[in-house]
N, C-alpha and C positions, 0 to 999 in steps of 0.2 A: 504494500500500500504506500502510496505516494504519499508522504505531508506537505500541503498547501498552506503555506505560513496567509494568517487574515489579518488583511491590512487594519490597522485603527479605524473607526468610524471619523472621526478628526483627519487622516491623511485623505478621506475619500473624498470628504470635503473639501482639503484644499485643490485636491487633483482638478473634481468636476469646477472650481469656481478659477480656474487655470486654462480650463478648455471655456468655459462660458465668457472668460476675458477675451480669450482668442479670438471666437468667434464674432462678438461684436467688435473688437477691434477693427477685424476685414471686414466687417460691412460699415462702419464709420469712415472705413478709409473709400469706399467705394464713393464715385461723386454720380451725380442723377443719369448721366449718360449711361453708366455701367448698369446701372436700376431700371437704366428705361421701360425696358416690357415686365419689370416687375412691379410696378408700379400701378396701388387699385382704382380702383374708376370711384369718385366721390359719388356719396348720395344726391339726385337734381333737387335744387332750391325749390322750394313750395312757392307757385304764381299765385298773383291775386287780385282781386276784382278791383278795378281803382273808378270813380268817379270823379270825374275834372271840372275844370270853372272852365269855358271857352274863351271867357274875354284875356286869361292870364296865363293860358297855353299857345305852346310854339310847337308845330310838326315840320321836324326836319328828316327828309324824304333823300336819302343822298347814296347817291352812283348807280342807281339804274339806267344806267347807257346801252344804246342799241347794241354796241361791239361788242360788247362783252355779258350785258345779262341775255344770252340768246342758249339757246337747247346743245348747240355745239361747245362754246366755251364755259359757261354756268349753268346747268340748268337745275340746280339749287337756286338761285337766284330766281331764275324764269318759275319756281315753285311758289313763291313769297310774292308775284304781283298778287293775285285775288286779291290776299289777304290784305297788305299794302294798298290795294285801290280803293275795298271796303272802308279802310280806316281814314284815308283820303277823303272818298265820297262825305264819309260824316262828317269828319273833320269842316270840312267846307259848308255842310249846311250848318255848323254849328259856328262859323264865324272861327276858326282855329287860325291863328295866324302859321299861312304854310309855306316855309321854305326850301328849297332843290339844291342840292350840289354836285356840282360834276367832276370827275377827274382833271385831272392836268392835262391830258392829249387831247380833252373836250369840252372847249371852251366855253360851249351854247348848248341853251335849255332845247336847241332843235334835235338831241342827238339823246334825248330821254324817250325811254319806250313812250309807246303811243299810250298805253293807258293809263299811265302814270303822266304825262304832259302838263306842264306847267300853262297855268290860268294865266291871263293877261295882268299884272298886277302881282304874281306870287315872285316873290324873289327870287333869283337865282345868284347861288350864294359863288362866287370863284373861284377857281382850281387853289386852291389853298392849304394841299397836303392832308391828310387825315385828321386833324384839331380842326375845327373851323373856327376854334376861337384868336387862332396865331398865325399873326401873317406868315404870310409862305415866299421863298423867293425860288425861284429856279430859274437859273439863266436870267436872273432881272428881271423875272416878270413880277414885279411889286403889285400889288392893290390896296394902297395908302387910304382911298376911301372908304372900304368897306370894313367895320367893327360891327362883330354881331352882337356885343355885350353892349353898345348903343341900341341896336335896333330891340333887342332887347328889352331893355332902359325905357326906349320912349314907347312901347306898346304895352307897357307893365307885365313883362311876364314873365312868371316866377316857376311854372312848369317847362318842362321840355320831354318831348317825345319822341325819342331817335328809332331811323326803321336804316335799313341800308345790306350792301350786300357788302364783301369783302368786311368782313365784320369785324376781325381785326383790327383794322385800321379806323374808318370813319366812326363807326358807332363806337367801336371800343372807347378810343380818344376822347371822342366830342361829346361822351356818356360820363364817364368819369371825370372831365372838366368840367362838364356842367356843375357835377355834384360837389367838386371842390370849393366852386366858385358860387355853391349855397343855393343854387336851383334844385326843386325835387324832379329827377328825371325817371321819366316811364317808357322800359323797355318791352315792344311785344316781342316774343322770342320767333313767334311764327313771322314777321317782317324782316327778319334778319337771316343774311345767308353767308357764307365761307365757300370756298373751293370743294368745301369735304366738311362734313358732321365736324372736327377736332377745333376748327377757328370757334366754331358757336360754341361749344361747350365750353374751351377755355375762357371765350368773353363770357359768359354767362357765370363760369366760377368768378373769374374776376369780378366783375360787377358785386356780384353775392357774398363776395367775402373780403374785400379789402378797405380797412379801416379809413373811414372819413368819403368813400363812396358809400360803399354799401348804407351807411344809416340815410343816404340821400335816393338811393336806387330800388324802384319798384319792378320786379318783374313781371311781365302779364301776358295773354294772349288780347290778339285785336277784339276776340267775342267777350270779352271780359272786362273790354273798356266803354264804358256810360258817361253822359251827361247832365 
């Protein structure tokens, strides 16, 4: 018979909390890249019913362009007009003061889908990079006149309603500037599109979770916005 000397309950201790150091050691050391596909999917934010003043709301409707929101290039994008029109239509009978933005390659309101088209009188805001609240320059193309936190200012109003595609970029930006800048801004998630499902989710965690937007940022669907 063999004798098998038993370790002290004390050395087994120290062994396993020797390997448990280990282990998290190398996953400490690992940076998000290395995690990437280990990485879990968060739980989606609770939306919710929001009812608005029309005199002190602003619908900013920005980069639905021919070239690019079409079945070939977006056609997530080209999924979110209905819904986008729907909110428009209301919008407009409710008196919502509604603004358009277009890319940088597209200078003019003429080159916005047809059914999303700007009304004679709705602003069209200028290639201004994704903030619309910060001028933009490229190549010198300056727009010294245009401040949206004036037009803002002189129509009193204290909401903002961002719908847009490349979601990343415009809504991202101009959603959480609004909300720094002490606007309550209301996002519908169904107006909003990306290249691929991962732009929307990330904007949508952002939005939902980062301190000094989020207490400003409502998530919603278009059918869930009232007057």
């Amino acid at each position: 018979m063999t004798y098998r000397p038993r370790l002290p309950k004390l050395m087994w201790a120290v062994m396993l909390a020797s390997v448990l150091a280990t282990v998290a050691a190398r996953a400490s050391a690992q940076s998000i890249i290395d995690q990437w596909s280990a990485v879990p999917v968060p739980s989606p934010p609770k939306l919710e019913k929001v009812t608005i003043d029309p005199k002190s709301t602003a619908l900013l409707v920005m980069g639905f362009v021919r070239d690019s929101c079409n079945r070939e290039r977006r056609p997530r994008c080209v999924a979110t007009i209905p819904h986008v029109k729907k909110l428009l239509d209301g919008a407009r009978a409710h008196g919502v003061l509604v603004l358009h933005s277009v890319p940088t390659t597209n200078p003019s309101g003429d080159y916005i889908v047809a059914e999303l088209a700007p009304r004679p009188g709705e602003t069209i805001i200028p290639p201004n990079g994704p903030n619309k609240f910060l001028p933009y320059d490229l190549e010198f193309h300056r727009y010294p006149d245009f401040d949206l936190e004036r037009i803002f200012s002189d129509h009193g109003i204290r909401t903002v309603i961002t719908v847009g595609t490349q979601v990343q970029t415009a809504v991202l930006h101009t959603a959480a500037e609004a909300a720094l800048r002490g606007y309550k801004v209301i996002v519908p998630v169904d107006g909003m599109s990306g290249d691929s499902p991962y732009p929307e989710q990330y904007t949508v965690w952002h939005l939902a979770n980062t301190q000094r937007v989020k207490q400003q940022v409502t998530l919603t669907k278009v059918d869930l916005i009232g007057y």
